[in-house]
C-alpha positions in Angstrom: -116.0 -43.5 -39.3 -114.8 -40.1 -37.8 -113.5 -41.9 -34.8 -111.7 -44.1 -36.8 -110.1 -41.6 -38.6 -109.6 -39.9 -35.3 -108.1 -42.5 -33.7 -105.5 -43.8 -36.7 -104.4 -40.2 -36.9 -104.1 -39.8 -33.1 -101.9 -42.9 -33.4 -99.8 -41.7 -36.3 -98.8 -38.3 -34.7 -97.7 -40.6 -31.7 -95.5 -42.2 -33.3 -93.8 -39.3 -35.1 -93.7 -37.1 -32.2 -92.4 -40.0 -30.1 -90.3 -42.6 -31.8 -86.9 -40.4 -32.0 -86.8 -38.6 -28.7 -84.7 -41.4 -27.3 -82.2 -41.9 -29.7 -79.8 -39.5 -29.7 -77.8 -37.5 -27.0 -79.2 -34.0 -25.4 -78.6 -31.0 -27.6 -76.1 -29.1 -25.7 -76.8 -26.3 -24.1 -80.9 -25.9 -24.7 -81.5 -29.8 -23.5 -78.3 -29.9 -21.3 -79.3 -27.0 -19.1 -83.0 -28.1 -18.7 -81.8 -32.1 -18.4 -79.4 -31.4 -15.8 -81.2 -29.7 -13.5 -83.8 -32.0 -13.9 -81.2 -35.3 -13.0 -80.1 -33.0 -10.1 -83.0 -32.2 -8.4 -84.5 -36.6 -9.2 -81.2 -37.0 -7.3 -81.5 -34.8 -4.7 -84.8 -34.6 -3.9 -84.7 -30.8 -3.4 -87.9 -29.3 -6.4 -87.1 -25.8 -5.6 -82.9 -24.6 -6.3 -82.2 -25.5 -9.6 -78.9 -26.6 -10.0 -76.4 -28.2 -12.2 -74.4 -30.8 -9.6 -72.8 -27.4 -7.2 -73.3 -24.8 -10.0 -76.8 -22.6 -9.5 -78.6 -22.4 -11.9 -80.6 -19.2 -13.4 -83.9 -21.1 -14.8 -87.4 -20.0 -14.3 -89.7 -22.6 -16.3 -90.0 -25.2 -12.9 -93.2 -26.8 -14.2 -91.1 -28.3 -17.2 -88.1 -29.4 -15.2 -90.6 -31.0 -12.8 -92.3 -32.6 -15.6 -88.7 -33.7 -16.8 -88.2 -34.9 -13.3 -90.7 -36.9 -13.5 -90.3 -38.3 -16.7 -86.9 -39.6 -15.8 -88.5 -41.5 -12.5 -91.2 -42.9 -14.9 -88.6 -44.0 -17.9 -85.3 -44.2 -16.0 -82.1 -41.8 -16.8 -82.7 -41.3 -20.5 -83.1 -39.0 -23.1 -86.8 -40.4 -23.9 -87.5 -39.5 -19.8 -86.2 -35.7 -20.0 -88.1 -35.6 -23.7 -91.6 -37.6 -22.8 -93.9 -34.6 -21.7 -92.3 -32.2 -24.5 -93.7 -34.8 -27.1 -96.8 -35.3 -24.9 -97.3 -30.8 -24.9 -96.5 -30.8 -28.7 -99.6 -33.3 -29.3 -101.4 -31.1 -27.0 -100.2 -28.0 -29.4 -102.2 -30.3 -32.5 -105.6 -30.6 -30.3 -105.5 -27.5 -29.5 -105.1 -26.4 -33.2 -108.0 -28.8 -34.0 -110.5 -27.1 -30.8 -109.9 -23.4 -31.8 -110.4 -24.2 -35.6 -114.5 -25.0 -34.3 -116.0 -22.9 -31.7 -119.3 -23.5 -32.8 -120.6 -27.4 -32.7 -122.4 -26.5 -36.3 -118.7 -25.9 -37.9 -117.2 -28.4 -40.0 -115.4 -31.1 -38.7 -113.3 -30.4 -41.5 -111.7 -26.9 -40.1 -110.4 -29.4 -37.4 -108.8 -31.9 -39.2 -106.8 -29.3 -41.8 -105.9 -27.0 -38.5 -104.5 -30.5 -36.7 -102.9 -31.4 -39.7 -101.1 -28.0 -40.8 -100.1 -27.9 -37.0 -98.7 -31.1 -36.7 -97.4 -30.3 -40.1 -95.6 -27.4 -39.5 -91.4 -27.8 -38.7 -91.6 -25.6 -35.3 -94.1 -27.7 -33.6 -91.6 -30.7 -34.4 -88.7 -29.2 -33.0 -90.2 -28.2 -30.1 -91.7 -31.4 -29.5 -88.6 -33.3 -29.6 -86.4 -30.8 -27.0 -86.0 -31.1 -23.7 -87.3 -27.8 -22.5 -90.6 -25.4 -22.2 -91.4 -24.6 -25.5 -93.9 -26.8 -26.1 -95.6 -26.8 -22.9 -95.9 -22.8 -23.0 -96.9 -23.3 -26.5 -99.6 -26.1 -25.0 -101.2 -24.2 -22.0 -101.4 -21.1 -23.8 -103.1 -22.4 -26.5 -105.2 -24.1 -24.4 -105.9 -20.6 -22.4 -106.6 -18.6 -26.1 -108.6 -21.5 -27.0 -110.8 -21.5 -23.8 -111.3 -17.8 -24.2 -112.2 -17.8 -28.1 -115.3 -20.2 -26.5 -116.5 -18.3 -23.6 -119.9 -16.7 -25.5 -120.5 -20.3 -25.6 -120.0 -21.9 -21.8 -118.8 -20.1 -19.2 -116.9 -23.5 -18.4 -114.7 -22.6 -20.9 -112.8 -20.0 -19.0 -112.2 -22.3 -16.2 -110.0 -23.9 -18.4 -108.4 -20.7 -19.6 -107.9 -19.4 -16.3 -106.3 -22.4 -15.2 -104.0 -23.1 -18.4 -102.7 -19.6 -17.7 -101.9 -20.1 -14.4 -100.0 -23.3 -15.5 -98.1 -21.4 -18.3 -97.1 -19.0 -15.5 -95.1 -22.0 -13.0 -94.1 -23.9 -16.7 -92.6 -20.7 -18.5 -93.1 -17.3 -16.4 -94.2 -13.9 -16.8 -94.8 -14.4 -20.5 -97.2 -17.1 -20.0 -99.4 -15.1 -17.2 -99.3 -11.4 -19.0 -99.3 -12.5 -23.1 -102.9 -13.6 -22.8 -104.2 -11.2 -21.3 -102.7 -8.4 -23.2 -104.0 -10.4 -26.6 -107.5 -10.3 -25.1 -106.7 -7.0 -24.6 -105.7 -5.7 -27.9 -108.9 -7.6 -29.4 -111.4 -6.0 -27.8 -109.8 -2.9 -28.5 -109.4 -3.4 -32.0 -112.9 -4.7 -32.3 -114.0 -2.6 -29.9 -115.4 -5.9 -28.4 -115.7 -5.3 -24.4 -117.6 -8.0 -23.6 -115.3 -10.7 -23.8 -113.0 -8.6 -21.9 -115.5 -7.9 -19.5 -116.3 -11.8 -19.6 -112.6 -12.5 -19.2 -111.3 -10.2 -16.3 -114.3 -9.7 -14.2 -115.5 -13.5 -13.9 -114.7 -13.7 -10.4 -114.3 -17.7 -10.6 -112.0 -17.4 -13.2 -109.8 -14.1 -11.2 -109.8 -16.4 -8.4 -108.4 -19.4 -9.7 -105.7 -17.6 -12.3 -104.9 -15.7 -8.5 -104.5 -18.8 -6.3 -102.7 -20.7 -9.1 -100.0 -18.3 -9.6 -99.7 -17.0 -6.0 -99.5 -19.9 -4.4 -96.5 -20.5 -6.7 -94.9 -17.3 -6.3 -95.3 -17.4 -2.2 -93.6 -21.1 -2.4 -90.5 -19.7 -4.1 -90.1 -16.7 -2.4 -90.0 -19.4 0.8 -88.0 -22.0 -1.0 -85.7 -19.8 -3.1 -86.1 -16.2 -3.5 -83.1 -15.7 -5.7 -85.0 -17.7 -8.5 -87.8 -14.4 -8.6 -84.7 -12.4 -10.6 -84.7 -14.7 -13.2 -88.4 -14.8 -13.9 -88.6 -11.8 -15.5 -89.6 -11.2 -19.1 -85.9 -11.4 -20.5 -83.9 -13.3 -23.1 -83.1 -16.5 -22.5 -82.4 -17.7 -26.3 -80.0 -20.3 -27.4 -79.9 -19.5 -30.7 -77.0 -20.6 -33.7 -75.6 -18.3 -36.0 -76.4 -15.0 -35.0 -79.2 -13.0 -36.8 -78.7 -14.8 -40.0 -79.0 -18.2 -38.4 -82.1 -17.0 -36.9 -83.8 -16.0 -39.8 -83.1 -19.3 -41.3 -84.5 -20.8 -38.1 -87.9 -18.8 -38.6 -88.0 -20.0 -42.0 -88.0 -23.3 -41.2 -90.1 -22.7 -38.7 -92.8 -22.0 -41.0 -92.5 -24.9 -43.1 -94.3 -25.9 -45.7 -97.0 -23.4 -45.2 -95.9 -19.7 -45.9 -98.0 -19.2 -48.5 -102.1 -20.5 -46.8 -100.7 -18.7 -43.1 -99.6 -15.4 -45.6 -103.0 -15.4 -47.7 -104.9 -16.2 -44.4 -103.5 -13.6 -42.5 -104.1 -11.2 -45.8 -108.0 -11.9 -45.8 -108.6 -11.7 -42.0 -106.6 -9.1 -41.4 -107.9 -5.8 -40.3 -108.1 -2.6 -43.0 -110.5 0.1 -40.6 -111.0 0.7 -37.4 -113.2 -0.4 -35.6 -112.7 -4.2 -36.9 -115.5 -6.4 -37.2 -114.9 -8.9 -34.3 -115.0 -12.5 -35.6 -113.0 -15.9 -34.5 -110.5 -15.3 -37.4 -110.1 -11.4 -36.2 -109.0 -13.1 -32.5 -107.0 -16.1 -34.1 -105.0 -13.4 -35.8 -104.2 -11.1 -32.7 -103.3 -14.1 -30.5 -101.0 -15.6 -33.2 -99.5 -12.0 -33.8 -98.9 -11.2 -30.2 -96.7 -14.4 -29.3 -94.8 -13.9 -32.5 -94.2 -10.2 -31.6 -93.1 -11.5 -28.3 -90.9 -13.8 -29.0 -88.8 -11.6 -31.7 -88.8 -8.8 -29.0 -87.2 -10.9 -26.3 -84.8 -12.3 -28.7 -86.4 -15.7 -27.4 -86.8 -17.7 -31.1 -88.5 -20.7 -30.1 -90.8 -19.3 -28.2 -92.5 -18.4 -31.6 -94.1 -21.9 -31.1 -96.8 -20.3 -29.1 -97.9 -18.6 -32.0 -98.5 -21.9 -34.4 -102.1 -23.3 -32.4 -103.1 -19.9 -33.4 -102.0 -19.5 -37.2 -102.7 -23.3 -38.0 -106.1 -23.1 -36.3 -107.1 -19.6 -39.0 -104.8 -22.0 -41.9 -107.3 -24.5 -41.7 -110.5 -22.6 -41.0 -109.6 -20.4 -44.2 -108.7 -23.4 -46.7 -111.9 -25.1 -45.5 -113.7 -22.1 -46.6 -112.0 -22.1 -49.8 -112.6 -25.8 -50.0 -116.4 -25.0 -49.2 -117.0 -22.0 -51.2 -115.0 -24.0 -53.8 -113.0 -20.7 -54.0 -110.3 -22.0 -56.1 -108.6 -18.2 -56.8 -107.9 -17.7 -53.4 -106.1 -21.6 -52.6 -104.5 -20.8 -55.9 -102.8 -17.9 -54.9 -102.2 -19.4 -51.5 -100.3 -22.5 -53.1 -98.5 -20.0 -55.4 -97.5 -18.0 -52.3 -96.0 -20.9 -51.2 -94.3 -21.7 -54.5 -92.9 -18.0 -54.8 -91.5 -18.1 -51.1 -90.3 -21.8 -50.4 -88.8 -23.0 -53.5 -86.4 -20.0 -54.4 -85.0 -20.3 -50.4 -84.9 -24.0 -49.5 -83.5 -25.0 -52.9 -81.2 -22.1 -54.2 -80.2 -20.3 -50.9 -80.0 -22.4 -47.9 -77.4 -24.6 -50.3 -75.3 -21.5 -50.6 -75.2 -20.6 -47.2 -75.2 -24.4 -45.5 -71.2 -23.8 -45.3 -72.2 -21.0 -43.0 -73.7 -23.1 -40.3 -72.3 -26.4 -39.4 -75.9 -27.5 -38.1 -76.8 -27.5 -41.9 -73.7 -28.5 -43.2 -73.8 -31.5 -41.1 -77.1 -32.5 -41.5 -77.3 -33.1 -44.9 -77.6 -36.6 -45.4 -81.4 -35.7 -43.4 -82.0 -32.4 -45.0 -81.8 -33.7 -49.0 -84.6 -36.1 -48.3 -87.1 -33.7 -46.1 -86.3 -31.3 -48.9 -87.9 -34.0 -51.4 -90.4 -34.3 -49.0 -91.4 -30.7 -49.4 -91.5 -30.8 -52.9 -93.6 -33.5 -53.1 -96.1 -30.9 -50.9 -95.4 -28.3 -52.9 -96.6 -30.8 -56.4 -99.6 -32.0 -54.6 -100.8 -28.9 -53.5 -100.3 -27.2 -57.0 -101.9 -30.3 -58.8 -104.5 -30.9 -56.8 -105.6 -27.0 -57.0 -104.9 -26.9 -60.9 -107.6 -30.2 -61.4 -109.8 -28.9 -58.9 -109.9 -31.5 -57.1 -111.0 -30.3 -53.3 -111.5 -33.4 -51.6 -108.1 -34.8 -52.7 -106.7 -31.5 -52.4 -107.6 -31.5 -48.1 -107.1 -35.9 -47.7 -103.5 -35.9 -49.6 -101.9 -32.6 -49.3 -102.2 -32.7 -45.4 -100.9 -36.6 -45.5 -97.8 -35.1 -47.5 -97.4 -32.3 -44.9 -97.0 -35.1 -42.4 -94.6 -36.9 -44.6 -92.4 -34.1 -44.3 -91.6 -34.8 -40.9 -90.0 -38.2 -41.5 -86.5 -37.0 -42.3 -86.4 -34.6 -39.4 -85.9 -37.0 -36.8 -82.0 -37.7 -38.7 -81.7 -33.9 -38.9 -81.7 -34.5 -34.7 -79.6 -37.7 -34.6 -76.8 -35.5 -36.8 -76.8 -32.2 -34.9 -76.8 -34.2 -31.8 -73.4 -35.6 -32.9 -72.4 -31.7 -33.2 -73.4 -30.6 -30.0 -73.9 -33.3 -27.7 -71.7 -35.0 -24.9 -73.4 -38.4 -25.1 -70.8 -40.7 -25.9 -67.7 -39.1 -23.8 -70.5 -38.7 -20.7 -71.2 -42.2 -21.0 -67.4 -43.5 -21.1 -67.1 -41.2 -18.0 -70.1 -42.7 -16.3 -68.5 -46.2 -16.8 -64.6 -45.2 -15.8 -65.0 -42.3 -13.5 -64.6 -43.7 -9.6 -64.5 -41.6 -6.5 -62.3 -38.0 -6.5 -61.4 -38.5 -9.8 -61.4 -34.6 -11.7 -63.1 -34.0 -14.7 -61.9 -31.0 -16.8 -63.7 -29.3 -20.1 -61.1 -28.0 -22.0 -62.4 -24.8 -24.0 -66.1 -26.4 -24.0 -69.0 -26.1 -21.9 -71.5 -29.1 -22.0 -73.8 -28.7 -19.4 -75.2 -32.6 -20.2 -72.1 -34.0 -19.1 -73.8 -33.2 -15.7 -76.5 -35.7 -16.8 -74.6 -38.5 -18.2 -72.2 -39.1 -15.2 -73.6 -37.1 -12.6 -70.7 -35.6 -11.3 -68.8 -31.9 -11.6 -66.8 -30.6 -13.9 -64.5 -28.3 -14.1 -64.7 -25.5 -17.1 -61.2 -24.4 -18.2 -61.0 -21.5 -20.8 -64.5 -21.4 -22.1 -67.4 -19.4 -20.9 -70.3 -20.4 -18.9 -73.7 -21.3 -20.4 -76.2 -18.4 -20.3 -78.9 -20.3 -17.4 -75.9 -21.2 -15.2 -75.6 -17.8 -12.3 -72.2 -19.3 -10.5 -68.4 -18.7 -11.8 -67.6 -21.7 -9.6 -65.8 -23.4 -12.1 -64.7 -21.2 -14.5 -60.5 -21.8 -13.4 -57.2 -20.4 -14.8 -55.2 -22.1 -17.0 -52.7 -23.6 -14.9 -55.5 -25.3 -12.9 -54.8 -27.7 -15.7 -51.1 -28.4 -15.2 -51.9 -28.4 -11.7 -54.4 -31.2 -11.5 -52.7 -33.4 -14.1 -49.2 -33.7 -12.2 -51.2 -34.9 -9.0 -51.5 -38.1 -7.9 -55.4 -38.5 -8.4 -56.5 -39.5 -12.0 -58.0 -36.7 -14.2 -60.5 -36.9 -17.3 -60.1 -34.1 -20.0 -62.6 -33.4 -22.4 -61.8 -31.6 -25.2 -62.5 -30.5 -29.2 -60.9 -33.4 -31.7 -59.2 -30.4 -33.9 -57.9 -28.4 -30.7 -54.4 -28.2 -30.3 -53.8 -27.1 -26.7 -51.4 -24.3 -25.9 -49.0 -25.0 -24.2 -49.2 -29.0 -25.5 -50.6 -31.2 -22.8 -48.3 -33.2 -21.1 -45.9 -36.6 -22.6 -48.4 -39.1 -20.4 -52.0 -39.2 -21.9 -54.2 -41.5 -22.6 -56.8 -41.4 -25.2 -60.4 -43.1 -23.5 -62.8 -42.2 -26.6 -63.2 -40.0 -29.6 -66.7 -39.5 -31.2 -69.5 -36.7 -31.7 -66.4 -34.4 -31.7 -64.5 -34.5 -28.5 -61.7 -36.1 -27.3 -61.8 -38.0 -23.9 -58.6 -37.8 -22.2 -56.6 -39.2 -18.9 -53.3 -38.8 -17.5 -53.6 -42.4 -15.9 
């Protein structure tokens, strides 16, 4: 029966994390960036220089872009190909949820399913799961390192796989994913004053030798194939984030949806109130989860706060099984009230009054009012369920809810897509553009154009995107005048609302509008 269940929930989480990723254009510039070099480098065969067509580009996280490479030889030039092993890592984010929720073989199967579920559950997984870039895979392989660790007293096998995962999350991500670990280990043992699993952990000379060869090998090969890429693997921000600190905050909200309240009163009874701590699985679950988040606020880097979730969703569950258990209703109660007091007042009463604030939200609407409903039917079922007592109801139909929830947030994609990506001008261009034609972005910067039609562009009066190191084609003005009086034929891509100044000139031709921009020619 528990590999049935397994199984049927296995094949439900594929189908959410994967039917969507295909149908709408790259989210410009987070996917752009990450698909473009990855189109680039299918095309050209060259795995090491980054690039966007002649542009350099300043990205670090190779072992996602090669993953993206590969996705687009095994799907073909789509959005599903550049997206495949980001959906793939943000399963892998779910399992590894469900293996650090049970280090012992005697534990309740139970911890697994709740941590799998609130995982899966939870809005940040999602969103890193459906973008084409690194944040799911760094969330992935260290998970899977913090999760190899936590089982170390148990099999020294164990740490093969964490040394290995963090070598991994060094070539997928960079510094973050090679030093974060280790400094979590680090900060437990001190806390807990536990040196043994640090001793386990840095002196296992197996486990040395293979996190050593993994990431030196790697390093050695770039500083070979491209030693300007080393300046850009530094611990640094490399955020694309909407709406300055206010959008941000409404980012990590959503981030944490619908659980606030079970990952607050979790992290309320496991956390630490002397010194020394008692060392315990929830104790570590709590450091690793708190070090990522730290980390990823400090560098400014918001998404990267999905390498925190294995870790919170893993204590979530192991805590509400315990309350489940110990049929410790006061504690869920509180918990679900949490949840109450902190979701209900923001989702429905704020985020309405600021939507007009952020297009994203604005614009998303028609997906947003239903995942809202969504949440409140969570939000019911967890408070009914815990007002009947009713545990075993309580843990089968509040998690199915939680999963629910994730329904509508495929349209949130499709909409904000229609915002910010270049799909259906890229496409046209694909179709129309022949041999020295010019293409021109007028006051925009998609760098997914690059993926749809494979050529250059030209960026006239709007700034580069951070991840791109060359000025090449940032051009004056009159570049524009310039290239449309030639003889050769010239696209111009453009905002629909802009006005240009000084007015184009009397012969244009209008080749699309849609998700935004104008397409223009002067032939």
């Amino acid at each position: 029966m528990n590999k049935r269940r397994a199984i049927l929930f296995g094949l439900l989480l594929f189908y959410i994390f994967l039917r969507g990723i295909g149908d709408h254009g790259l989210i410009d510039p987070v996917e752009g960036v990450n698909a473009s070099i990855s189109a680039h480098m299918a095309g050209v065969g060259n795995y090491f220089v980054p690039k966007i067509g002649e542009a350099s580009a300043a990205e670090s996280a190779m072992g996602s872009i090669w993953l993206s490479v590969l996705g687009l030889k095994l799907f073909g030039w789509s959005e599903f190909g550049a997206r495949f092993f980001s959906a793939l890592a943000g399963l892998g984010m779910v399992l590894v949820s469900a293996k650090s929720a049970r280090p012992y073989e005697d534990d309740t199967v139970r911890k697994s399913w709740l941590s799998a579920s609130v995982c899966a559950g939870t809005t940040m997984c999602f969103i890193v799961s459906q973008l084409a870039a690194a944040y799911s895979l760094y969330a992935f392989l260290t998970g899977l390192a913090m999760s190899g660790i936590m089982q170390s007293g148990r099999s020294k096998r164990s740490l093969i796989t964490a040394h290995t995962a963090i070598g991994l999350a060094f070539i997928s991500y960079g510094f973050e994913g090679l030093i974060l670990p280790m400094l979590a280990v680090l900060i437990y043992c001190i806390i807990s004053e536990d040196w043994e699993l640090m001793e386990d952990f840095f002196t296992w000379p197996y486990g040395i030798t293979i996190t050593l060869l993994i990431s030196c090998t790697y390093y050695v090969i770039l500083v070979n194939a491209n030693p300007g890429i080393i300046h850009f693997m530094r611990c640094q921000n490399h955020t694309y984030s909407f709406g300055g600190i206010y959008g941000v905050i409404i980012l990590l909200f959503a981030g944490f949806v619908p659980f606030h309240g079970f990952i607050a009163r979790a992290f309320y009874e496991v956390f630490p109130r002397e010194y020394p701590a008692k060392k315990s699985y929830d104790l570590f679950l709590v450091v690793w989860g708190s070090v990522f988040f730290i980390s990823a606020l400090v560098s400014g880097d918001i998404l990267a706060v999905s390498a925190c979730i294995p870790a919170i969703s893993a204590l979530s569950g192991r805590k509400i099984d315990v309350w489940l258990t110990q049929r410790s209703f006061k504690s869920l109660r509180y918990a679900v009230m949490l949840n109450i007091i902190i979701i209900v007042p923001v989702m429905y009463l704020l985020l309405p009054f600021v939507s007009h604030n952020f297009p994203m939200i604005e614009g998303a609407k028609l997906s947003l009012i239903p995942w809202g409903l969504a949440e409140g039917l969570f939000i019911f079922a967890s408070w009914y369920y815990t007002k009947t007592r009713q545990p075993v109801k309580w843990a089968r139909n509040v998690c199915a809810s939680a999963l629910i929830c994730l329904m509508p947030l495929a349209g949130v994609f499709n909409l904000a897509a229609g915002m910010y990506s270049s799909r259906e001008a890229g496409m046209k261009l694909r179709e129309t553009a022949r041999g020295n034609d010019v293409i021109i972005q007028y006051t925009v910067n998609h760098p997914s154009l690059y993926f749809y039609t494979l050529r250059n562009a030209r960026i006239i009066d709007s700034e580069l995107t951070s991840g791109v190191s060359e000025r090449k084609f940032l051009s004056p003005r009159s570049l524009i005048d310039n290239s449309w009086g030639g003889k050769g034929r010239v696209f111009l891509m453009m905002p629909s609302e802009l006005t240009p100044d000084p007015p184009l000139p009397p012969d244009v031709y209008q080749i699309t509008e849609g998700e935004g921009l104008l397409l223009l020619s002067n032939q």
